[in-house]
C-alpha positions as CSV (number, residue, x, y, z in Angstrom):
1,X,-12.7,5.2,-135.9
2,X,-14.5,3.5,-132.6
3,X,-10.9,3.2,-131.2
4,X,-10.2,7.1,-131.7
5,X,-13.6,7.6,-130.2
6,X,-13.2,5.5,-127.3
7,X,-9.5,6.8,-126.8
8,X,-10.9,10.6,-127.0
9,X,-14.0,9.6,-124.2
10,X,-11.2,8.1,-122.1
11,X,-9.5,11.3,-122.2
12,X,-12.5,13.1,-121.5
13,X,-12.8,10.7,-118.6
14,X,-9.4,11.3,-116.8
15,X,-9.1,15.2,-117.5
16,X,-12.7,15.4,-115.7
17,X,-11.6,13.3,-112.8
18,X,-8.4,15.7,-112.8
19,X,-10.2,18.8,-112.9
20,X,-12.3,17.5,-110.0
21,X,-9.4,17.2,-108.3
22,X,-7.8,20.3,-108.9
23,X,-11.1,21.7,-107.8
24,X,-11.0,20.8,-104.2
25,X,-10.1,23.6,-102.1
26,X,-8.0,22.9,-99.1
27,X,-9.9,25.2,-96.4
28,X,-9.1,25.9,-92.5
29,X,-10.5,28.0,-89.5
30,X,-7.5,28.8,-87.0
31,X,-8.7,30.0,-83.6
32,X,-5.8,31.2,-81.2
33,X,-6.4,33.3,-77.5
34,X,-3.8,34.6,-75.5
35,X,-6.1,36.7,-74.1
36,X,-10.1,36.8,-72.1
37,X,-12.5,38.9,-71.4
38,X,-12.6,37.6,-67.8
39,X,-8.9,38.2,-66.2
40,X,-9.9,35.4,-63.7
41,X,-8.7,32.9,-66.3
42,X,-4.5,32.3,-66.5
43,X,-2.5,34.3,-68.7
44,X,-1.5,31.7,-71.6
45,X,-0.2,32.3,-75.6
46,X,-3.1,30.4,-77.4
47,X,-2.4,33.7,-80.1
48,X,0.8,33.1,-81.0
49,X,-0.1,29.7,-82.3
50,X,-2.0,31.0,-85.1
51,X,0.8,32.4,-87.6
52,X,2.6,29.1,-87.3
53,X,-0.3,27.3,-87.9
54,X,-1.4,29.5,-90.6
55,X,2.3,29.2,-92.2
56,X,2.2,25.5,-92.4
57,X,-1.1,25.3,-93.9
58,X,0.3,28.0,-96.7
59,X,3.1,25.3,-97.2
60,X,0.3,22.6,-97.1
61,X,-1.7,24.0,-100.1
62,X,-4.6,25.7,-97.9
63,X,-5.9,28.8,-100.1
64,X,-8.9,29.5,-97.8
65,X,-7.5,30.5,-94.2
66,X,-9.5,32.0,-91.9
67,X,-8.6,33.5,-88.7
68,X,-10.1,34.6,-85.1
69,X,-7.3,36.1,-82.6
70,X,-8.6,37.3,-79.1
71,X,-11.5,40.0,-78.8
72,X,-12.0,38.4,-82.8
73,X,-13.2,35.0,-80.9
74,X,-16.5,35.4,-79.2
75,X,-18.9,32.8,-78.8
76,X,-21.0,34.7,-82.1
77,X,-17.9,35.0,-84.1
78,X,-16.6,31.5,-84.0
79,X,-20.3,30.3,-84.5
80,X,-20.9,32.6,-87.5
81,X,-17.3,31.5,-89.0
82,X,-17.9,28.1,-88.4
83,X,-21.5,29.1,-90.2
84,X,-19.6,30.6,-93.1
85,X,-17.4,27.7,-93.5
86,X,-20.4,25.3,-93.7
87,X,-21.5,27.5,-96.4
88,X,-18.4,27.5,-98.4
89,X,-17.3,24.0,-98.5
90,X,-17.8,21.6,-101.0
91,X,-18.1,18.3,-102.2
92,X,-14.7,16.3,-102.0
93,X,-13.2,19.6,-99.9
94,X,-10.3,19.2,-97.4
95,X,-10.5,21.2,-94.3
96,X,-8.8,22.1,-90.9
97,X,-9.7,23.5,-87.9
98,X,-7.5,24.5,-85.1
99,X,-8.0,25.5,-81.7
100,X,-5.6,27.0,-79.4
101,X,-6.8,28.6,-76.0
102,X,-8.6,27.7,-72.7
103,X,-10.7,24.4,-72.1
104,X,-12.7,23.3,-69.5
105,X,-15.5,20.9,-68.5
106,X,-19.1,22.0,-67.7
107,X,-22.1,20.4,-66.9
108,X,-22.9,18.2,-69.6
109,X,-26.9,19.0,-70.6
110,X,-27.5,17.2,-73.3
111,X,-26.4,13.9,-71.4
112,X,-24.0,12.4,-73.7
113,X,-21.3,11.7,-71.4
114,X,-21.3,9.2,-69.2
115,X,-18.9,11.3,-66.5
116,X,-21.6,14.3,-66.6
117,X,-19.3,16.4,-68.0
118,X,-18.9,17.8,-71.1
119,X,-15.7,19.5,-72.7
120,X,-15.9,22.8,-74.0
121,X,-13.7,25.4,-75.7
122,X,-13.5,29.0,-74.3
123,X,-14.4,31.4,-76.2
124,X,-13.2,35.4,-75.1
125,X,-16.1,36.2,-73.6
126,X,-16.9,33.0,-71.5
127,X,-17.0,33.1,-68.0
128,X,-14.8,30.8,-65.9
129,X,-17.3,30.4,-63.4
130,X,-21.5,30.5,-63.6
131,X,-22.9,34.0,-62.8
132,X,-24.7,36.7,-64.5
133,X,-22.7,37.2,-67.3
134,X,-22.5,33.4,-68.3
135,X,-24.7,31.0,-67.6
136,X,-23.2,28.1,-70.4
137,X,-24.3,30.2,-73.3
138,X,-20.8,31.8,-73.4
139,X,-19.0,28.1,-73.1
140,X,-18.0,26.4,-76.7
141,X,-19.6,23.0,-75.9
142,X,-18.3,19.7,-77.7
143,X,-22.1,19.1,-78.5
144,X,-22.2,22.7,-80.2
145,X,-18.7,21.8,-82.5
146,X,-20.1,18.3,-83.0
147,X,-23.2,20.0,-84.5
148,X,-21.3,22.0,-86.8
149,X,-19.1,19.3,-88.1
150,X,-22.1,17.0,-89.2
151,X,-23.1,19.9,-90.9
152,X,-19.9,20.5,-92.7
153,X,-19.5,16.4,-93.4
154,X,-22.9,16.6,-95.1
155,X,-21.1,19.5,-97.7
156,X,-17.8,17.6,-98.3
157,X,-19.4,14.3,-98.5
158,X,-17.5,11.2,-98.1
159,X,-15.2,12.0,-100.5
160,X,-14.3,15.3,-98.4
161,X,-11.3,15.5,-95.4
162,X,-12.2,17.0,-91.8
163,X,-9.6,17.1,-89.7
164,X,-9.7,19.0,-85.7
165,X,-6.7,19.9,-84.0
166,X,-6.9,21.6,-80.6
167,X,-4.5,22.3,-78.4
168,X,-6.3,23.1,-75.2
169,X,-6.9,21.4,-71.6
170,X,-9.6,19.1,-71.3
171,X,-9.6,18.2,-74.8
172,X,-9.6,13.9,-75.3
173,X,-13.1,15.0,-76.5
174,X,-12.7,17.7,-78.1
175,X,-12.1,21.1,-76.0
176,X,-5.3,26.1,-71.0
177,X,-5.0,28.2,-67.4
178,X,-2.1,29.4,-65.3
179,X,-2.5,27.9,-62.1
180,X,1.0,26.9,-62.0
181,X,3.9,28.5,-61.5
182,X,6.0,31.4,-63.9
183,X,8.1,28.9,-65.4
184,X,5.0,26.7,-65.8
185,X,2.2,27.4,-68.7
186,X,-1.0,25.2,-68.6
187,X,-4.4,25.5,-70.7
188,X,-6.9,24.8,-68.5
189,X,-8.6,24.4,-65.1
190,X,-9.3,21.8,-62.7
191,X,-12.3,23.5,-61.9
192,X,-15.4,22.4,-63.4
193,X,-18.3,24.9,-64.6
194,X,-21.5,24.1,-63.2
195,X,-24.5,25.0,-64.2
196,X,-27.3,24.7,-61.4
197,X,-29.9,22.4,-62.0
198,X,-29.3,21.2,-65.5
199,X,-29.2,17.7,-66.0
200,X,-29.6,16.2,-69.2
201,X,-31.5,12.4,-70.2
202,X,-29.1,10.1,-71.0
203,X,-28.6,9.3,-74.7
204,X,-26.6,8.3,-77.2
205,X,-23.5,10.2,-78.2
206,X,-23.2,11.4,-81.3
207,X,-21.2,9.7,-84.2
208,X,-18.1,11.4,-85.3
209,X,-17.5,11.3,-89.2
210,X,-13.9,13.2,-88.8
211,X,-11.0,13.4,-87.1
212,X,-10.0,15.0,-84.3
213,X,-6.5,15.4,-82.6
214,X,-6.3,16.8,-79.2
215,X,-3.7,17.9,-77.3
216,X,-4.1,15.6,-74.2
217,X,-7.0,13.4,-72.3
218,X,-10.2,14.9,-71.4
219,X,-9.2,14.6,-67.1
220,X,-5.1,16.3,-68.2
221,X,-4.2,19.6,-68.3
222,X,-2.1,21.4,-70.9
223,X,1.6,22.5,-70.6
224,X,2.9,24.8,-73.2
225,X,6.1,24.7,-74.6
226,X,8.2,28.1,-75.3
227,X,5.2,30.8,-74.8
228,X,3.0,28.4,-77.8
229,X,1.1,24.9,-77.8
230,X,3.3,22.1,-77.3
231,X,1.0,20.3,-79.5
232,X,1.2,23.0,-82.3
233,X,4.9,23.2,-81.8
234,X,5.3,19.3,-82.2
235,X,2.9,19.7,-85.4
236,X,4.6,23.3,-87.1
237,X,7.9,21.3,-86.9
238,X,7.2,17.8,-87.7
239,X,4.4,18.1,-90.1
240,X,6.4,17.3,-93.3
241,X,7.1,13.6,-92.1
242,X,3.7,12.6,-91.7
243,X,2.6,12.2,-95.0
244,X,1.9,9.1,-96.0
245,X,1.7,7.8,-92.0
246,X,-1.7,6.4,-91.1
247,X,-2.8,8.5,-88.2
248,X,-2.3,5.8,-85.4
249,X,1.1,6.2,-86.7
250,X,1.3,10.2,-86.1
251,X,-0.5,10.0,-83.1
252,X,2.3,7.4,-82.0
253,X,4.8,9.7,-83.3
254,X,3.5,13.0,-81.3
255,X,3.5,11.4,-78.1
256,X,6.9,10.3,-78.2
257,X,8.3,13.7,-78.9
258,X,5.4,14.8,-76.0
259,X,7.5,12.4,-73.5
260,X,10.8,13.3,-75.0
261,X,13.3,15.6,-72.7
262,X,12.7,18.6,-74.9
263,X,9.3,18.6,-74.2
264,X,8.1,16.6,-71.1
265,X,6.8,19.1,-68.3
266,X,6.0,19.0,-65.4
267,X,2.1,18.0,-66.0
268,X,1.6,14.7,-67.5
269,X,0.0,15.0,-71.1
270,X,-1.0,12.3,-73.8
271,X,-2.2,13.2,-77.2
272,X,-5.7,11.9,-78.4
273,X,-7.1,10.8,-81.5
274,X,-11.2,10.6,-81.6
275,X,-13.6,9.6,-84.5
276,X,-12.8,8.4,-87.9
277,X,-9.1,7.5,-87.8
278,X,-7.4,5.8,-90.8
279,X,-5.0,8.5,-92.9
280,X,-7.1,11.6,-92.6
281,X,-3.3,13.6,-91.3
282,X,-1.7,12.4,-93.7
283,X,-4.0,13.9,-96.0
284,X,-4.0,17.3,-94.3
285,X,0.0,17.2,-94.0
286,X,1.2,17.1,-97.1
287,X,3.3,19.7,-98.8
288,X,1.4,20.8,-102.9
């Protein structure tokens, strides 16, 4: 009788630790811009990244994909869905977010960055230079997304899976422009937003609890590849055989087919990793 019991408890055990399991939702926030409310920025095709990335994360298992295309990402709109995600994750929870569009580096305020600088994504209504209509308020800042994704750890836990991808210009810490030529697509500016008088205290940067993946180093621009991200086109095609890698080992893997004939331009370009490496991709790129 105490061996039927302790065999029926064991059971009760592992289909609990199952259904926990099965519980965890695989969620991701895809942000794509092909297009800006200021037409001073370059003409690039952050947009059509977004239904290959949202097809791969179908094949991955993602049930809960949310999207913002163009006029859909303002600074308000990407804050209240990254608000909305926050509120929807939970404990043990895998989830992705993407970025594909502008980047560029602005005066960093909070004085975190030992270059004064701090990386930011573009939202459609920032401004590419200070004025009127932007004063940093419009810019994405990596401080900003940082706050965000503490947030978001503190719902998944330890147990949970974060995991940023973006493929933008000035990204090494997490952040595209035409400046070139036709035959020549690049995310990003060499030209720096300031903001007048702001200066920040030095301190401490904060301590990233996930992963993030960018597209190149925080001083590189950002060629695309075939009117999409060369990063998101390395990722939509080879996603399959990273399972199972350790992310040193994707990363590896992404920069050789980033220096390979098919996809070396004509501005040089290194994928990143940042934060808490180990074998969160793996996790993320795997086919259910």
């Amino acid at each position: 009788m105490k061996m039927l019991l302790r065999t029926v408890m064991l059971i009760a055990v592992l289909t609990a630790a199952i259904d926990v399991s099965e519980a965890q939702t695989r969620r991701a926030l895809v942000i794509g811009l092909g297009e800006q409310l200021d037409k001073s920025w370059g003409m690039i095709n952050g947009d059509k990244d977004v239904p290959m990335v949202t097809s791969m994360l179908r094949s991955a298992g993602f049930t809960d994909i949310r999207t913002l295309v163009n006029s859909q990402a303002t600074k308000s709109n990407i804050e209240a869905s990254f608000n909305s995600l926050v509120a929807r994750s939970l404990k043990g929870d895998v989830v992705y977010i993407h970025f594909s569009g502008h980047g560029q580096r602005m005066t960093d305020v909070d004085g975190d960055e030992s270059d004064g600088w701090d990386e930011a994504w573009i939202p459609y209504d920032a401004f590419r230079r200070y004025g009127d209509r932007d004063r940093g308020e419009k810019h994405l800042s990596d401080d900003e997304i940082s706050r965000f994704l503490i947030r978001l750890r503190s719902k998944v836990g330890a147990g949970g899976t974060i995991a940023v991808v973006v493929d933008a210009c000035h990204s090494g810490d997490s952040t595209r422009d035409g400046e070139g030529t036709d035959s020549i697509v690049v995310r990003g500016v060499y030209d720096n937003f300031v903001m007048p008088g702001k200066s920040g205290k030095r301190r401490t940067p904060l301590r990233e609890t996930w992963l993030t993946l960018s597209a190149c180093k925080d001083y590189q621009l950002n060629e695309e590849y075939d009117k999409c991200g060369k990063l998101t086109h390395i990722i939509v095609n080879n996603w399959l055989s990273y399972a199972g890698q350790p992310d040193i080992a994707i990363l590896s893997e992404i920069d050789k087919k980033m220096q390979s004939r098919k996809y070396k331009g004509r501005v040089g370009q290194n994928p990143v990793l940042s934060g808490a490496a180990g074998n969160v991709l793996s996790v993320i790129f795997r086919k259910k």
